[in-house]
C-alpha positions as a printed NumPy array, in Angstrom:
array([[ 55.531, -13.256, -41.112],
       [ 53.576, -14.118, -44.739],
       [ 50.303, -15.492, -44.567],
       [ 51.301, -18.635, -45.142],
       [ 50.085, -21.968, -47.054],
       [ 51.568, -25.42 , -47.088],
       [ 50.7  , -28.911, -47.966],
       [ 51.372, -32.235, -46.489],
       [ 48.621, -34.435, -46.874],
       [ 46.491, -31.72 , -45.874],
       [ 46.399, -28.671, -47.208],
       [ 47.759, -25.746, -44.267],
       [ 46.976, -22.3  , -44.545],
       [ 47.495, -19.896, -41.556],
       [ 46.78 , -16.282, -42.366],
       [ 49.103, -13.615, -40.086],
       [ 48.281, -12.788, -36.68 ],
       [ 45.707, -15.574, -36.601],
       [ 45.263, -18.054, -33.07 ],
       [ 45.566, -21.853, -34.773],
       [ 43.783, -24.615, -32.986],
       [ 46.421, -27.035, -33.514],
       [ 46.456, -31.077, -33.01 ],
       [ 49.103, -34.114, -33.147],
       [ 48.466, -37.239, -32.104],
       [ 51.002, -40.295, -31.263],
       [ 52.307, -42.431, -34.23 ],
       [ 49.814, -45.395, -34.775],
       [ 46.948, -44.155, -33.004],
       [ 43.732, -43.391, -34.892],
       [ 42.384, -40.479, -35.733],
       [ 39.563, -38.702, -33.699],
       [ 36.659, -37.691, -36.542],
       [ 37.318, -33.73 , -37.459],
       [ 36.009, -31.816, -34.188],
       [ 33.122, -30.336, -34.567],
       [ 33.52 , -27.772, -31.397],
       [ 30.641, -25.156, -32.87 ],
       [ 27.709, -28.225, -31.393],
       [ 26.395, -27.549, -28.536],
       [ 26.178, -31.462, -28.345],
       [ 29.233, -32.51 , -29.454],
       [ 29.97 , -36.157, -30.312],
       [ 31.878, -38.307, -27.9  ],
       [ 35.227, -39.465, -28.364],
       [ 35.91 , -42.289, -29.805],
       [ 37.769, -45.25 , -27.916],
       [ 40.91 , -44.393, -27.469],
       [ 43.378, -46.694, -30.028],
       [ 46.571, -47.672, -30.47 ],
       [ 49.848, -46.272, -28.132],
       [ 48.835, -44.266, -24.912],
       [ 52.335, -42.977, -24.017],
       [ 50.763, -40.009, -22.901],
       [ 49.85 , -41.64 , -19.626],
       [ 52.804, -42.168, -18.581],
       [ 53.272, -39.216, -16.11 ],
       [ 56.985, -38.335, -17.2  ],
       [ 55.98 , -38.488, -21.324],
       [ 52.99 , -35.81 , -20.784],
       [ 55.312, -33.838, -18.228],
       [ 57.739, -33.599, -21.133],
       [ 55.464, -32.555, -23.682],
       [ 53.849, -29.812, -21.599],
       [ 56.812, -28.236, -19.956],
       [ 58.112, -27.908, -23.798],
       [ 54.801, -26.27 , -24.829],
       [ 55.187, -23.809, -21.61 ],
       [ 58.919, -23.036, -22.351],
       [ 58.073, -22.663, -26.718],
       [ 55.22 , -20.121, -25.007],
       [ 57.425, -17.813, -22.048],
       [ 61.187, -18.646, -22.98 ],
       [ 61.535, -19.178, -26.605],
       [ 58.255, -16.891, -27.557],
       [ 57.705, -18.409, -30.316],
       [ 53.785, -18.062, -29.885],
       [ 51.124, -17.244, -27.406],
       [ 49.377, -19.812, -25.926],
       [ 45.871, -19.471, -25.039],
       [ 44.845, -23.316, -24.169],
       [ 46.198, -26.443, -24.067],
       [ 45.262, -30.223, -23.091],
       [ 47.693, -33.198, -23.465],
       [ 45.718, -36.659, -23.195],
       [ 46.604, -40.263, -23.381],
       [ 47.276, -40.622, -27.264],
       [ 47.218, -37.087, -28.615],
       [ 47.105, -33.311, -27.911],
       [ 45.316, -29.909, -28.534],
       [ 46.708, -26.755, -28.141],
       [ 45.753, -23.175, -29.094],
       [ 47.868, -20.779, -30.053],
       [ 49.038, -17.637, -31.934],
       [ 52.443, -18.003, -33.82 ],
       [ 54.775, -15.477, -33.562],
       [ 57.238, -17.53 , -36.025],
       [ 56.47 , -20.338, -38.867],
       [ 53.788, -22.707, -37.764],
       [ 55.812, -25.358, -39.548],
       [ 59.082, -24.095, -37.715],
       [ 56.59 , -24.178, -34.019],
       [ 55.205, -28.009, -34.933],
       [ 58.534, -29.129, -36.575],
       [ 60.2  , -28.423, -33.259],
       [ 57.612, -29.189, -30.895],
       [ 56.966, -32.759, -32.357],
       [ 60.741, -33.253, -32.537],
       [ 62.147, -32.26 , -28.92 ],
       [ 59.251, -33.913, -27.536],
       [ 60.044, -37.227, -29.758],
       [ 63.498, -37.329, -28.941],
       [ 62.53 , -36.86 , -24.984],
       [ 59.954, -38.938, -24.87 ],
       [ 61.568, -41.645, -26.837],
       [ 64.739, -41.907, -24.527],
       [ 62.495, -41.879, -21.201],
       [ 60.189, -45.346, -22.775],
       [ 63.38 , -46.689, -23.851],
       [ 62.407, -47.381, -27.831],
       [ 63.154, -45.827, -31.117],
       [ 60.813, -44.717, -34.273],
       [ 58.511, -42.356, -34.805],
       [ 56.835, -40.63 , -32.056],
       [ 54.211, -38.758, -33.343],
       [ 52.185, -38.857, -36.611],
       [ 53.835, -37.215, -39.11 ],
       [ 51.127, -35.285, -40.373],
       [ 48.977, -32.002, -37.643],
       [ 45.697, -30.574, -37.949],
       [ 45.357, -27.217, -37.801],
       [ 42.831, -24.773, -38.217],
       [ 42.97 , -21.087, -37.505],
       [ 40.24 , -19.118, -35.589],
       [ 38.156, -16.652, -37.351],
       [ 36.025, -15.173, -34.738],
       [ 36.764, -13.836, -31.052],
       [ 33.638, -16.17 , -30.221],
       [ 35.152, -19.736, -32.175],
       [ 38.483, -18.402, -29.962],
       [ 36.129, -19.116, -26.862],
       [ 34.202, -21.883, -28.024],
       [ 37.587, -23.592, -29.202],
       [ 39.415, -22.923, -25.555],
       [ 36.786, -24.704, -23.667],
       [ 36.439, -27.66 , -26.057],
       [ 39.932, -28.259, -25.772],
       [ 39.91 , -28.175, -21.949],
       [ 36.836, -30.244, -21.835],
       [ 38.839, -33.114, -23.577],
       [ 39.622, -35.289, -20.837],
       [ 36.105, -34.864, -19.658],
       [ 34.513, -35.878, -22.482],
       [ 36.623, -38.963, -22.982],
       [ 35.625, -39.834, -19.367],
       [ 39.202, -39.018, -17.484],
       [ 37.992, -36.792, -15.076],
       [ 34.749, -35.178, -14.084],
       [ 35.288, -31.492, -14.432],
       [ 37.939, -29.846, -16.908],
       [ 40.289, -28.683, -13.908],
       [ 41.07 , -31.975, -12.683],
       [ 43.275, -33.035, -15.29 ],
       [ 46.602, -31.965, -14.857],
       [ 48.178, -31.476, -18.366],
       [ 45.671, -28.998, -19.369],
       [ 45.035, -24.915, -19.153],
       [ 42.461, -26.047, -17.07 ],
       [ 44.208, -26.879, -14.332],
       [ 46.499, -24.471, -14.481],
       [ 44.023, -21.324, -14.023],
       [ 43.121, -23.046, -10.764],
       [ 39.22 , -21.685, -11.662],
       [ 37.976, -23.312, -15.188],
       [ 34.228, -22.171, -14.634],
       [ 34.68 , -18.483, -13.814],
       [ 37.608, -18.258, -16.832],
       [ 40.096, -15.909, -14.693],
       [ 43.329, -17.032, -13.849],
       [ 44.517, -17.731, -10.01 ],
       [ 47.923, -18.145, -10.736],
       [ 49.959, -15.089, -12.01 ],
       [ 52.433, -17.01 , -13.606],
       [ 52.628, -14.415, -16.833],
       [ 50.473, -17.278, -19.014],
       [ 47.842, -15.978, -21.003],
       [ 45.068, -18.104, -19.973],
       [ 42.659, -15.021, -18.38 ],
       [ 40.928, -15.338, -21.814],
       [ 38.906, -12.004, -20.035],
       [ 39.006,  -9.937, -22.85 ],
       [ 39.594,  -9.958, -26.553],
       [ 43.44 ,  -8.457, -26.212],
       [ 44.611, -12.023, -26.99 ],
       [ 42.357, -12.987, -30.137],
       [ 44.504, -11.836, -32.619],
       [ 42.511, -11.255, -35.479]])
């Protein structure tokens, strides 16, 4: 795989063997100001507009079982963290194919799902991602914890682990960063072997 660069409305640009914090939010929803994950005192999330069909249990079941099977069955890319909440989601990740190829069918198997189980038509998702790819072991770290401290910061839960469409919960032990389930998922995050860069 080329480094490769793209443009949308944004410009893309994911250099080879590189972990991509990744984010999509539904259609009609606004967007969350660019993160800013390096503060230690990171800004709050904004109220949470437009559709929320996140919260429905089934939607985010749908959306995370599809980012589990793109990770172990398809292999497409190596997930390191992940949080789905009520009107958009984060995930980290290193491709192993296209990130336009990962997001294109991501967005779209989840869409068509999704869309079936509310019972409407139309777009889904926004059509356009933000991505940005991790230059440092440390931003790899820093990145992983914002995302799983998403639903905390927006007030969901109170710790990271309580939130059940997230890494978080699924390493059973947020705080000490090891994973309790052996379930083949990368989310140890104990060493630098999963970086990529």
């Amino acid at each position: 795989m080329d480094d490769l660069l793209y443009r949308r409305h944004l410009p893309h640009w994911v250099p080879d063997g590189k972990v991509v914090h990744l984010v999509f939010r539904l259609a009609g929803s606004s967007p969350q100001p660019k993160p800013d994950i390096l503060l230690k005192n990171a800004r709050p999330p904004q109220p949470i507009s437009g559709p929320t069909w996140l919260n429905d249990q089934r939607v985010a079941d749908v959306v995370e079982e599809t980012l589990l099977y793109g990770n172990n069955i398809r292999a497409w890319y190596r997930l390191f963290a992940h949080v789905i909440i009520p009107n958009h989601v984060h995930i980290l990740l290193e491709p192993l194919v296209g990130l336009p190829q990962i997001t294109q069918w991501l967005k779209g198997r989840t869409a068509r799902v999704c869309n079936c189980i509310l019972g409407r038509t139309g777009a889904f998702w926004h059509q356009e991602s933000y991505d940005h790819w991790i230059r440092r072991y440390e931003e790899l770290e820093e990145t992983a914890r914002y995302i799983e401290n998403n639903p905390v910061r927006a007030g969901l839960v109170k710790y990271p682990d309580q939130w059940k469409w997230s890494s978080a919960s699924m390493n059973g032990c947020y705080a000490a960063g090891q994973t309790k389930k052996n379930d083949g998922l990368p989310y140890g995050r104990g060493g630098q072997e999963g970086y990529g860069g």
